[in-house]
N, CA, C and O atoms as a DFTB+ gen file, in Angstrom:
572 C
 N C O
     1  1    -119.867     -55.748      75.009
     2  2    -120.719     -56.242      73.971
     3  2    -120.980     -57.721      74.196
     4  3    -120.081     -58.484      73.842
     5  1    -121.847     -58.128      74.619
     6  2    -122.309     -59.290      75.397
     7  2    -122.646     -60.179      74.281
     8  3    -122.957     -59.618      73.230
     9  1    -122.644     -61.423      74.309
    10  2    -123.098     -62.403      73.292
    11  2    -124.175     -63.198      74.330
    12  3    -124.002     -63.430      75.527
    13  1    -125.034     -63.451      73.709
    14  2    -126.066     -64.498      74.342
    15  2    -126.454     -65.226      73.429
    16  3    -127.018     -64.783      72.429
    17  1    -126.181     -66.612      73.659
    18  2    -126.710     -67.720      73.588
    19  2    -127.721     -68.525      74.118
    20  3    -127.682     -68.990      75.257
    21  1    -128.708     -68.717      73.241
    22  2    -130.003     -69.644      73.797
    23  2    -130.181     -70.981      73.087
    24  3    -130.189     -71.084      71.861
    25  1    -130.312     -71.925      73.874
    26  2    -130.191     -73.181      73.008
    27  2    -131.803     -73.448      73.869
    28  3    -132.151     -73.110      75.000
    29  1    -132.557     -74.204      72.760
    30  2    -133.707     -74.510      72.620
    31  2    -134.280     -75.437      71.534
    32  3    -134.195     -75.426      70.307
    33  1    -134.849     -76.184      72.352
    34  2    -135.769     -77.444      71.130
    35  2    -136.173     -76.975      69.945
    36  3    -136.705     -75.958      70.390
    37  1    -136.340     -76.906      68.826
    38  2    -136.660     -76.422      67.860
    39  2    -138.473     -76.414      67.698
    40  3    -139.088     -77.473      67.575
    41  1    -139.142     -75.113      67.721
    42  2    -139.983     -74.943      67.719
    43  2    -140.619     -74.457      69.044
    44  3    -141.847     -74.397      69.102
    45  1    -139.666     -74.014      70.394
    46  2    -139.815     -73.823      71.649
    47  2    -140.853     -72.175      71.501
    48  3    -141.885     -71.685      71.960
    49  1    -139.706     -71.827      70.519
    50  2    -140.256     -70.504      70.160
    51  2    -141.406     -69.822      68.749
    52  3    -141.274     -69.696      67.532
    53  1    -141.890     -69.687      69.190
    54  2    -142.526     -68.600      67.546
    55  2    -142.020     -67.871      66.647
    56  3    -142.219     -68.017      65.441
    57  1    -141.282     -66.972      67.195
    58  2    -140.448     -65.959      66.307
    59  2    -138.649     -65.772      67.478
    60  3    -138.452     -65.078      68.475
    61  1    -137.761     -66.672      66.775
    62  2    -136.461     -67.160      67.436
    63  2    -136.048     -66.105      67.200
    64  3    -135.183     -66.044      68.074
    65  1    -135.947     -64.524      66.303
    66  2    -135.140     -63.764      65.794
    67  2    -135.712     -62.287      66.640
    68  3    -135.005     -61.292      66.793
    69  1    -137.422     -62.448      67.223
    70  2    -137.754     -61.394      68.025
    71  2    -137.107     -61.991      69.537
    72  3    -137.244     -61.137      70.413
    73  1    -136.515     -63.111      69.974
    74  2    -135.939     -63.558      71.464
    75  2    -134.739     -62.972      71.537
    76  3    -134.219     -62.325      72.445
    77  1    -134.318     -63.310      70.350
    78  2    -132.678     -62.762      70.019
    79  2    -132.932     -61.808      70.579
    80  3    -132.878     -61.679      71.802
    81  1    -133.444     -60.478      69.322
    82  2    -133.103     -58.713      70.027
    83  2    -133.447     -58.870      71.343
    84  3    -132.601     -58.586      72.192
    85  1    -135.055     -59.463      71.840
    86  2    -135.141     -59.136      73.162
    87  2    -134.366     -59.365      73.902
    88  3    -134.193     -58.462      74.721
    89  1    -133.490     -60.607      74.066
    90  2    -132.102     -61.006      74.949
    91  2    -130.742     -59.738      74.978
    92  3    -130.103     -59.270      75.920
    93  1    -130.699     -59.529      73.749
    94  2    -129.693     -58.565      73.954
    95  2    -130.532     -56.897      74.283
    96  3    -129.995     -55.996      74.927
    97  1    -131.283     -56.855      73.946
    98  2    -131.810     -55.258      74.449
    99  2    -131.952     -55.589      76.501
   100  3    -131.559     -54.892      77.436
   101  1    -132.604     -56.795      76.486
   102  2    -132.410     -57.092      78.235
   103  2    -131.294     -56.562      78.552
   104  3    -131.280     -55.629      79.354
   105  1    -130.212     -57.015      78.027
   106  2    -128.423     -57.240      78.288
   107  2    -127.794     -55.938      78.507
   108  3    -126.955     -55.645      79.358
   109  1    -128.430     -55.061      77.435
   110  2    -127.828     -53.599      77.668
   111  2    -128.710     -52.738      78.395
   112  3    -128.393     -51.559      78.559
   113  1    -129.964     -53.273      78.925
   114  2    -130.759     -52.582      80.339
   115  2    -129.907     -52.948      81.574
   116  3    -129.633     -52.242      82.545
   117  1    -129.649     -53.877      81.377
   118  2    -129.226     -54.863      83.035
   119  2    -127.669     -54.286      82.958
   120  3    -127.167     -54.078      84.062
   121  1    -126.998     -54.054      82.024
   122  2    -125.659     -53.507      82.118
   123  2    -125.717     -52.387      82.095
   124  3    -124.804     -51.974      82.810
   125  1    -126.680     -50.976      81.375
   126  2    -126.777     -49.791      81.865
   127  2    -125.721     -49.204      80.844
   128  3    -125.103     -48.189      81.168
   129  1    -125.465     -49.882      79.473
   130  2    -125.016     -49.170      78.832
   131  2    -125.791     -48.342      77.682
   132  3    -126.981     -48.530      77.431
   133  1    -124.763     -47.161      76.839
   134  2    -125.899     -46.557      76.341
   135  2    -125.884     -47.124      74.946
   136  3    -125.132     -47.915      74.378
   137  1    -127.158     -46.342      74.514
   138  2    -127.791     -46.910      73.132
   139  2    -126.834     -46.392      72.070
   140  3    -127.436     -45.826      71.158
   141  1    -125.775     -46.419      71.959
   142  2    -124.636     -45.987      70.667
   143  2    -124.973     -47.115      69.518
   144  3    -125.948     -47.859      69.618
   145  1    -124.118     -47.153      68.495
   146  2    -123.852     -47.968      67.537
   147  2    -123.066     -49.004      67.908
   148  3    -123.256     -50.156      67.518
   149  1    -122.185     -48.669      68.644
   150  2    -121.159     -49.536      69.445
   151  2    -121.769     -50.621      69.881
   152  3    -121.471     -51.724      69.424
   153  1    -123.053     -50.404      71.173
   154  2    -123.443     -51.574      71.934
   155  2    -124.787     -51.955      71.162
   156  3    -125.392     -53.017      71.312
   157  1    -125.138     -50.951      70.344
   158  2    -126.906     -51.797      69.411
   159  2    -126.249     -52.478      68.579
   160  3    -126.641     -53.644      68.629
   161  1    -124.969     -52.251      67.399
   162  2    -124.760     -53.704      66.802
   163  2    -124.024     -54.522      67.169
   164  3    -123.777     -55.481      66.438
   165  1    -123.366     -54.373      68.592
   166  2    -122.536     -56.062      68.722
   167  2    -122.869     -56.391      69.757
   168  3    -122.148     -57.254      70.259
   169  1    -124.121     -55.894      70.631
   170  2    -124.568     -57.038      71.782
   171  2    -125.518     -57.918      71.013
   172  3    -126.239     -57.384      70.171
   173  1    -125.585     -59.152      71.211
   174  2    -126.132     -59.978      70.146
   175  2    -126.920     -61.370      71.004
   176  3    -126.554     -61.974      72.012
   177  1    -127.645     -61.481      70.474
   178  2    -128.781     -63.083      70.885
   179  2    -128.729     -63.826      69.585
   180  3    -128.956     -63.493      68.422
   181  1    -128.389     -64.841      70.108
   182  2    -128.659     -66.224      69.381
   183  2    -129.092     -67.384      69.585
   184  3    -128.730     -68.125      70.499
   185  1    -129.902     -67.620      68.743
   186  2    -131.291     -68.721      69.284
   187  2    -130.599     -70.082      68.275
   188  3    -130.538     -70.142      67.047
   189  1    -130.282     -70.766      68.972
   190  2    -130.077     -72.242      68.402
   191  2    -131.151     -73.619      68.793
   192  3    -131.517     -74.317      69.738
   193  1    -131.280     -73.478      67.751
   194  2    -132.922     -74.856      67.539
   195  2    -132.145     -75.742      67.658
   196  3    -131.069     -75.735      67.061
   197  1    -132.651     -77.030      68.734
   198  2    -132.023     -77.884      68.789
   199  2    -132.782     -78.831      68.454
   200  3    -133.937     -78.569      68.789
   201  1    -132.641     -80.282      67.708
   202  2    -133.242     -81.097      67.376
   203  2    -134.047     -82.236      68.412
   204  3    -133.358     -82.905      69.182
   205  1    -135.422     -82.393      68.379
   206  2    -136.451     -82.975      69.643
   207  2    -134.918     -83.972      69.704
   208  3    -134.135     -84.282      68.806
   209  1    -134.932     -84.318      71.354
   210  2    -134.389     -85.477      72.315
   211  2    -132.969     -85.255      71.598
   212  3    -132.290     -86.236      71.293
   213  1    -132.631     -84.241      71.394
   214  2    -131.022     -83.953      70.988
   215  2    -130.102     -83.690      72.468
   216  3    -128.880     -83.545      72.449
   217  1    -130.953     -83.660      73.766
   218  2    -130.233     -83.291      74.969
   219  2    -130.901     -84.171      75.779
   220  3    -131.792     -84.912      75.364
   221  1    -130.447     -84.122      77.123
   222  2    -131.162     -84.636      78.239
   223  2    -130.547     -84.289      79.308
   224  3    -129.350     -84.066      79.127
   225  1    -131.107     -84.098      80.870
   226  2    -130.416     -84.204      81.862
   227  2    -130.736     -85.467      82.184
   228  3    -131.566     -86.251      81.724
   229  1    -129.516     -85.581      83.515
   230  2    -129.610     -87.079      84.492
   231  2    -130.867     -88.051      84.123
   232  3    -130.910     -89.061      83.420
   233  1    -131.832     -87.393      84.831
   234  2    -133.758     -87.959      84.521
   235  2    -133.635     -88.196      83.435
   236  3    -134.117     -89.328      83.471
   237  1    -133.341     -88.039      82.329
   238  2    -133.809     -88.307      80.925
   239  2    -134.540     -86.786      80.186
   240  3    -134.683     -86.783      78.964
   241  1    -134.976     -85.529      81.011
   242  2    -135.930     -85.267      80.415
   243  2    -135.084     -83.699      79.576
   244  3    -134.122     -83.025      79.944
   245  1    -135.741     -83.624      78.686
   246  2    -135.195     -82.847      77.729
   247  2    -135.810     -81.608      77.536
   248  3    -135.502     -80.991      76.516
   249  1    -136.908     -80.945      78.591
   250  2    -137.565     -80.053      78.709
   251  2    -136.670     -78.750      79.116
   252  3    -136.789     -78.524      80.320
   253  1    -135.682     -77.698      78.354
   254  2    -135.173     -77.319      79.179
   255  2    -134.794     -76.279      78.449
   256  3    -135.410     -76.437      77.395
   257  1    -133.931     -74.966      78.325
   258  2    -133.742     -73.683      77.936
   259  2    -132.119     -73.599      78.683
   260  3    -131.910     -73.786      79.881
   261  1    -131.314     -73.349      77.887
   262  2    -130.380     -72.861      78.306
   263  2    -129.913     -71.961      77.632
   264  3    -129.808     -71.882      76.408
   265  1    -129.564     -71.118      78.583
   266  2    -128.744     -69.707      78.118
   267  2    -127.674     -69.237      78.472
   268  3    -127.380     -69.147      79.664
   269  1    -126.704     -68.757      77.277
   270  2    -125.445     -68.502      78.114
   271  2    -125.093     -67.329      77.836
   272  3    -125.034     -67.161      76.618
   273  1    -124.739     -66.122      78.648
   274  2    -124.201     -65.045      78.194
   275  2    -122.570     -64.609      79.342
   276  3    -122.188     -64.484      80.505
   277  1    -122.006     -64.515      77.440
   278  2    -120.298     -64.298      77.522
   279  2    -120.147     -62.666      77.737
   280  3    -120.463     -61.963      76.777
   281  1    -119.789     -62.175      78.663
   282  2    -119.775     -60.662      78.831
   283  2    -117.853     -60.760      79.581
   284  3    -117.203     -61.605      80.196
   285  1    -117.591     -59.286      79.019
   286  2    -116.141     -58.947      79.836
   287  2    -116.383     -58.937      81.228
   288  3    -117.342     -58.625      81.933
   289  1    -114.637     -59.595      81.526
   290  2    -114.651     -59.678      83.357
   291  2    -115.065     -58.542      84.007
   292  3    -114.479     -57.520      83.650
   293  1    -116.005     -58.409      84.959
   294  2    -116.256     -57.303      85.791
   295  2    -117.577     -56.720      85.011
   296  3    -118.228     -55.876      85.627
   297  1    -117.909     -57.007      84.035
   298  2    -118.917     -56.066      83.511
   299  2    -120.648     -56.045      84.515
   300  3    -121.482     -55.149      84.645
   301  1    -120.601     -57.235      84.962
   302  2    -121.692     -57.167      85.942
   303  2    -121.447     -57.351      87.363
   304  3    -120.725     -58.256      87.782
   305  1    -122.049     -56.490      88.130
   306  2    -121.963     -56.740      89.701
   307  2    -122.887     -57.767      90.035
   308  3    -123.485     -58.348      89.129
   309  1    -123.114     -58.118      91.465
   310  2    -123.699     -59.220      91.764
   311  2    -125.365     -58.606      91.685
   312  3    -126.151     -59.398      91.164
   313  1    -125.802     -57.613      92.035
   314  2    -126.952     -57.122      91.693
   315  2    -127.849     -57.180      90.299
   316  3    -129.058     -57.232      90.076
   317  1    -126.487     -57.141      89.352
   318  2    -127.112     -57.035      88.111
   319  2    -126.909     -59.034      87.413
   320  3    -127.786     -59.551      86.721
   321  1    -125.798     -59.670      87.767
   322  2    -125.959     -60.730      88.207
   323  2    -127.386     -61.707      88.112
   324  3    -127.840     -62.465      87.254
   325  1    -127.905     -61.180      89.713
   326  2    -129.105     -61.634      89.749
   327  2    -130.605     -60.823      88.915
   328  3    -131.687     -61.367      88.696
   329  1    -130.375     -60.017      88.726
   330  2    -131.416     -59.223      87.934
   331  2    -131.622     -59.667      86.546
   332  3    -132.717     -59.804      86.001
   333  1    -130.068     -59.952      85.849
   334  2    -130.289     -60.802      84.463
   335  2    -130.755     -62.155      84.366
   336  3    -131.277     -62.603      83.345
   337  1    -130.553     -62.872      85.523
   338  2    -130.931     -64.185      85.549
   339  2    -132.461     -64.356      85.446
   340  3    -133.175     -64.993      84.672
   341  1    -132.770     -63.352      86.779
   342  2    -134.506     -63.843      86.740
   343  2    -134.926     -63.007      85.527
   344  3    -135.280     -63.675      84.555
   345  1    -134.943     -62.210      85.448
   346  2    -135.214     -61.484      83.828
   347  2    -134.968     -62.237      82.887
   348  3    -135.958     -62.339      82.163
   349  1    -134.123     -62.816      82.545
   350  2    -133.896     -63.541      80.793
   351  2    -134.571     -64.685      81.499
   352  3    -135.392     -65.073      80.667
   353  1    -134.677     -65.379      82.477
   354  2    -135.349     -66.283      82.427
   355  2    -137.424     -65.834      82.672
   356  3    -138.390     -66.591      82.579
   357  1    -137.399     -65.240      82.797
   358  2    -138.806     -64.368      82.719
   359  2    -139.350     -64.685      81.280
   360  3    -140.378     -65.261      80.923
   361  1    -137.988     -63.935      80.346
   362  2    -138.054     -63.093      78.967
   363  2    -138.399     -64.826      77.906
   364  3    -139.050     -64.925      76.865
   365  1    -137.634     -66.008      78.735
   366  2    -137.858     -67.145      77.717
   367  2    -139.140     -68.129      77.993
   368  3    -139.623     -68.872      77.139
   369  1    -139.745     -67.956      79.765
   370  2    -140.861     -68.315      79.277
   371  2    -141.618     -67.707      78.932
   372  3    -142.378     -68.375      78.230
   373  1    -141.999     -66.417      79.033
   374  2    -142.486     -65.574      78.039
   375  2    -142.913     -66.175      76.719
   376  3    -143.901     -66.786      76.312
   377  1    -141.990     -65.834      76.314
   378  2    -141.626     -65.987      74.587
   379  2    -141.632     -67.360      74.722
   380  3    -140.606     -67.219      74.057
   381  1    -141.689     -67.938      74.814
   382  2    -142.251     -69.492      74.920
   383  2    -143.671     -69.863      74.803
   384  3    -144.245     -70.525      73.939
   385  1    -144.204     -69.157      76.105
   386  2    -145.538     -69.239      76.491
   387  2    -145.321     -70.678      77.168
   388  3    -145.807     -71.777      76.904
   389  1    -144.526     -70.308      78.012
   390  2    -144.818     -71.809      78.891
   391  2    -143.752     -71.768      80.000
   392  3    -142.537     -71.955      80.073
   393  1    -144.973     -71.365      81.007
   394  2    -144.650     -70.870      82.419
   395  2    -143.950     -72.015      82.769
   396  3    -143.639     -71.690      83.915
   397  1    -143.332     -73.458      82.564
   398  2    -142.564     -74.712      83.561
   399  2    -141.334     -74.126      82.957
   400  3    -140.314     -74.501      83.537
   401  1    -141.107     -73.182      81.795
   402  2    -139.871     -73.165      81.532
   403  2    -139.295     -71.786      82.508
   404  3    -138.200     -71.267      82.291
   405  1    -140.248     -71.314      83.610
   406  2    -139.486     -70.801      84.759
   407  2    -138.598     -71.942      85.593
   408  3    -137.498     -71.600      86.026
   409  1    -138.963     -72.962      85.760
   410  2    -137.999     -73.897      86.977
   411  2    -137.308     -74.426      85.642
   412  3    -136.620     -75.431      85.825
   413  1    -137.356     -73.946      84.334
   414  2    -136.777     -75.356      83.425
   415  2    -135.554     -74.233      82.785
   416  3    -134.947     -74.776      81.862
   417  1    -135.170     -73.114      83.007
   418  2    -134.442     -72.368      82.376
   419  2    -132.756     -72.401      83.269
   420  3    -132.447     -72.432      84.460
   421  1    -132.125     -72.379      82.236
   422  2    -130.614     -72.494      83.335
   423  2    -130.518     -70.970      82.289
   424  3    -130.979     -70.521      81.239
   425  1    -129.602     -70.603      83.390
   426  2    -128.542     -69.397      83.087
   427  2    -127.565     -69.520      83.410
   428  3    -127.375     -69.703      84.612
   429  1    -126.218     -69.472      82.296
   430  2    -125.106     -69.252      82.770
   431  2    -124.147     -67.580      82.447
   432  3    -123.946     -67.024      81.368
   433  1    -123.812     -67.245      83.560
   434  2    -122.985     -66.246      83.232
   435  2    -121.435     -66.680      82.730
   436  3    -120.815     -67.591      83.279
   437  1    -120.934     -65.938      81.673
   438  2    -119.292     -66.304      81.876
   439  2    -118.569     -65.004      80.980
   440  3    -118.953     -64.230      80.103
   441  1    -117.252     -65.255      81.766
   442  2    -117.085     -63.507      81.911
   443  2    -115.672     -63.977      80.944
   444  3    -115.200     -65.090      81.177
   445  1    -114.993     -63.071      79.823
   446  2    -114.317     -62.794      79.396
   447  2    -112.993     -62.468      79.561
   448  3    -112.752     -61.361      79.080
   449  1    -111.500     -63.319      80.340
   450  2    -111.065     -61.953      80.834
   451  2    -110.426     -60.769      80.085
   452  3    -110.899     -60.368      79.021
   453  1    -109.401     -60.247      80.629
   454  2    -109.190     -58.931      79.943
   455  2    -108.326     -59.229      78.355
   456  3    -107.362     -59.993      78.322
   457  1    -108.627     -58.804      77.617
   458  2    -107.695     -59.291      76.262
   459  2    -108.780     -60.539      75.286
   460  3    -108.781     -60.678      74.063
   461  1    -109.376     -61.085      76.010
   462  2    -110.123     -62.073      75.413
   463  2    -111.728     -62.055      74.989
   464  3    -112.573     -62.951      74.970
   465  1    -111.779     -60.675      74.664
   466  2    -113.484     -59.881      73.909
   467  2    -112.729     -59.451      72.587
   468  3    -112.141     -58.379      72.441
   469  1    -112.825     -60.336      71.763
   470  2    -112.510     -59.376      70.067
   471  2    -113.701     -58.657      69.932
   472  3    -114.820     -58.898      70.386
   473  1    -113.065     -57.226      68.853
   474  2    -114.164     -56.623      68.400
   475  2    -113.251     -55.860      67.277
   476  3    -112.106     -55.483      67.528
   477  1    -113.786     -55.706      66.209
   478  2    -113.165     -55.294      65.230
   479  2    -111.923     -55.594      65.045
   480  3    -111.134     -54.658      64.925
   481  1    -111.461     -56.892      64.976
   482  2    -110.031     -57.659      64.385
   483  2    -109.228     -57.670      65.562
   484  3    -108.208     -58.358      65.580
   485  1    -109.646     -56.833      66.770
   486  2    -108.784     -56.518      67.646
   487  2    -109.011     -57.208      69.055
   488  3    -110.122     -56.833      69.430
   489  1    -108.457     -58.038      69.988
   490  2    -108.794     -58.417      71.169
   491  2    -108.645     -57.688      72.250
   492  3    -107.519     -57.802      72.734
   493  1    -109.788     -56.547      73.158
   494  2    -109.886     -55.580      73.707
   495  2    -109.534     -56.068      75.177
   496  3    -109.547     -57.252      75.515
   497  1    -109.242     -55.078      75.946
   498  2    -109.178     -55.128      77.476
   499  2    -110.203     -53.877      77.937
   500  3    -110.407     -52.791      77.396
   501  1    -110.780     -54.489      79.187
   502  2    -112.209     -53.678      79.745
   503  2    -112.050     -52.309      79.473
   504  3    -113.024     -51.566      79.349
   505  1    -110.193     -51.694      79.312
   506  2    -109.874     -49.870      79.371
   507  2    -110.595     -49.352      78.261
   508  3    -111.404     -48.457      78.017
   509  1    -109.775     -50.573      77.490
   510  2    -109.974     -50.229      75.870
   511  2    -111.324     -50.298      75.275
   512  3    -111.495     -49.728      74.197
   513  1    -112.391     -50.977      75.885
   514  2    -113.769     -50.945      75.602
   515  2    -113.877     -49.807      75.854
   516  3    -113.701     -48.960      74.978
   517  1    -114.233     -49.446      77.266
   518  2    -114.546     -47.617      78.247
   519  2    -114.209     -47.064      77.203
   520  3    -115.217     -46.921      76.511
   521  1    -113.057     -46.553      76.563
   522  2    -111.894     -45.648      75.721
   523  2    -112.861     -45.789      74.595
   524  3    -113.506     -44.775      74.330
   525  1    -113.113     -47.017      73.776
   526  2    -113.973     -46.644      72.675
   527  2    -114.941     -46.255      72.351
   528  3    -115.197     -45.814      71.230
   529  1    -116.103     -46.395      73.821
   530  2    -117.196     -46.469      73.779
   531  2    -117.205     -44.593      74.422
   532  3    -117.972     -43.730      73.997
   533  1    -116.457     -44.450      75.178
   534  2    -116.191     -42.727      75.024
   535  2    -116.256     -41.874      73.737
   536  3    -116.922     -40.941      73.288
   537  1    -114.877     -42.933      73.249
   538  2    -114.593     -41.928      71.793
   539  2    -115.761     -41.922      70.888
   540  3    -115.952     -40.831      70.351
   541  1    -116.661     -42.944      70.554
   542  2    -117.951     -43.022      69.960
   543  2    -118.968     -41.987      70.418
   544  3    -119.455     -41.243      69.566
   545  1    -119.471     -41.835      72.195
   546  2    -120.034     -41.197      72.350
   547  2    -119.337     -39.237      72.570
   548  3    -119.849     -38.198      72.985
   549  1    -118.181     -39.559      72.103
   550  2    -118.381     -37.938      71.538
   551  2    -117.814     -37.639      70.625
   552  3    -117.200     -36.573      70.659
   553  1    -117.782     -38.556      69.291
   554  2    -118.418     -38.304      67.965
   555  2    -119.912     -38.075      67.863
   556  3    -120.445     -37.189      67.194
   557  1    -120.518     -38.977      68.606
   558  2    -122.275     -38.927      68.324
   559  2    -122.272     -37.309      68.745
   560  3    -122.831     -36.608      67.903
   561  1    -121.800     -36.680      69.768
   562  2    -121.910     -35.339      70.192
   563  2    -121.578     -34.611      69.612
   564  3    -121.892     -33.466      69.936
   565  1    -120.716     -34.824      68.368
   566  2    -120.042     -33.444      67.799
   567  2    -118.747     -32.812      68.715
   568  3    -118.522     -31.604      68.785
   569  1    -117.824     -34.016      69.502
   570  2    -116.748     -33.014      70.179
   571  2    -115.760     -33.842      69.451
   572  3    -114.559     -33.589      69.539
């Protein structure tokens, strides 16, 4: 259950709450998990407006998109890796409407390790995700 974070100038976007879902619906294409209850309500996007000239790099310039998504250790291979990167960075100038925020977008991946993903009061290890996300999908089945 991936968290993504987008930090952005305030007003980068039009509608900050349609980037959100789109970030996390990306998240569970590029990870290939399924559409349960499990992964539609706790993979999550969050759009944080940041206040004009509240950042800068080196240069001074403050033109910039960063995104960070916290996923469990191992959950992405290097394929999917690179597939989320150019994709969410696709997905924000997009939703921007402003193609410089292709060279202006950072992505960071950072991985969770095992024990350190809470989810329901509880701090999970990668088994114990698999194990729940089983037991969910066969309740949804009726076994």
């Amino acid at each position: 259950m991936p968290m993504i974070d987008i930090y952005a100038t305030k007003g980068t976007f039009a509608e900050p709450q349609a980037v959100a879902q789109a970030a996390a619906k990306l998240m569970m294409k590029i990870e290939g998990v399924p559409e349960i209850p499990m992964f539609l309500n706790n993979t999550a996007g969050f759009v944080h407006e940041l206040p004009a000239n509240s950042f800068a790099n080196a240069n001074g310039d403050d033109h910039y998109v960063r995104v960070q998504v916290l996923t469990n250790a191992g959950a992405l291979n290097r394929d999917q890796q690179l597939a989320l990167t150019e994709q969410m960075t696709d997905l924000i100038a997009e939703a921007a409407h402003d193609e410089a925020l292709r060279k202006q977008t950072w992505v960071l991946l950072t991985e969770a390790e095992a024990g350190g993903w809470g989810l329901w009061g509880h701090a999970h290890t990668n088994d114990e995700l698999v194990q729940a996300a089983r037991d969910e999908i066969g309740r949804l089945q009726g076994n």
